[in-house]
C-alpha positions in Angstrom: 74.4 193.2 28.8 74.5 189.6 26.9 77.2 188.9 24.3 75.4 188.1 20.7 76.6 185.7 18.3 76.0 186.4 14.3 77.1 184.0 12.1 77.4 185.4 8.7 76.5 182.4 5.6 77.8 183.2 1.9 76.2 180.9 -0.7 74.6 181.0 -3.8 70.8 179.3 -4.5 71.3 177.0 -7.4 67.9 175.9 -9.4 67.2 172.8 -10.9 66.9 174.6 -14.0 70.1 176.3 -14.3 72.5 173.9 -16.7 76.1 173.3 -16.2 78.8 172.2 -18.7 81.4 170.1 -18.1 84.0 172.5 -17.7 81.5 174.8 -15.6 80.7 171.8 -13.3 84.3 171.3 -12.5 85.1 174.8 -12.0 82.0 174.9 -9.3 83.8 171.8 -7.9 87.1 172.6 -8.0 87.6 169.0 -9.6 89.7 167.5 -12.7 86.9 166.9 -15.9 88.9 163.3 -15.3 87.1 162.6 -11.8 83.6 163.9 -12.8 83.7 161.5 -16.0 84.5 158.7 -14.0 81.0 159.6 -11.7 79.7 159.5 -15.1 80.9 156.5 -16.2 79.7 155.0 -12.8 76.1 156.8 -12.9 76.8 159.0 -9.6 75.7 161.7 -12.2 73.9 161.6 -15.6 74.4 164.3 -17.8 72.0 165.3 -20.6 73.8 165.2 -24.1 75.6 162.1 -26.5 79.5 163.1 -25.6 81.6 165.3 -23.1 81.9 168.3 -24.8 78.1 167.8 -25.3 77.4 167.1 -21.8 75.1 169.7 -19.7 74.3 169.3 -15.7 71.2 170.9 -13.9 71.4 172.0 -10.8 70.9 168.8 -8.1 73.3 167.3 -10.2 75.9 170.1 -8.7 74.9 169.0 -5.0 75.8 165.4 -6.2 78.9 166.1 -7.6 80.5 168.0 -4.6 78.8 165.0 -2.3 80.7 162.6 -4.6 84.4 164.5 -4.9 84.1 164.9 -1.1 83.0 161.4 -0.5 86.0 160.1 -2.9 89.2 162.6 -1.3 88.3 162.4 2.5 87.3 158.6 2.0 89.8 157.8 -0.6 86.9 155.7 -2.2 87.6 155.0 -5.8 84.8 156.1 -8.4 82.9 152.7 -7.9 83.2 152.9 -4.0 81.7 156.5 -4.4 78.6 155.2 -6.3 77.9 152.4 -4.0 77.8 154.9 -1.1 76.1 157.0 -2.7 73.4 154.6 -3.8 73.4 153.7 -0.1 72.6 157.1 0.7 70.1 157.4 -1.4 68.3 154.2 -0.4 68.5 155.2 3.5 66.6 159.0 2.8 64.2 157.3 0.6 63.0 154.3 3.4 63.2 157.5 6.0 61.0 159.7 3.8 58.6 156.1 3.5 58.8 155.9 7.2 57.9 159.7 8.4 54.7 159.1 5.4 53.5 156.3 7.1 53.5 158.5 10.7 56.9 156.4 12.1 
């Protein structure tokens, strides 16, 4: 008789098309409507909309945003730092994406 492992896995599929509002995205993140402005203000994520209240999200940008808030508590990077490493990030998936095209 062999012992069987099931791991059970709880999520929810977001799509691109679903739109988040500020308050939304921050309830989704379990993060202050102070720390996802400042990943505004420093471009990590770009809102559709002229002011806050305005503001809607699609769904990558929910991906993002937990990225960044993790990035920024278990780093203790400061909104800045967060964009910079996530640029970084961003930069290294493209050049391996370039890479697997070219057959590397």
């Amino acid at each position: 008789m062999s012992n069987t492992n099931i791991t059970v896995v709880h999520g929810v599929v977001v799509e691109d098309e679903v739109q988040f509002t500020l308050v939304e995205l921050c309830r989704v993140c379990a993060a202050d409507a102070e720390q996802v402005i400042a990943l505004v203000d420093e471009g990590v994520l770009a809102p559709s909309g002229a002011e806050a209240n305005e503001w809607r999200f699609g769904g990558a940008a929910l991906r993002r945003a937990r990225a960044a808030l993790r990035l920024t508590r278990d780093l203790e990077l400061s909104a800045a730092g967060t964009a910079l490493v996530l640029d970084l990030l961003d930069q290294i998936e493209a050049l391996r994406t370039q890479v697997h095209r070219l057959g590397g």
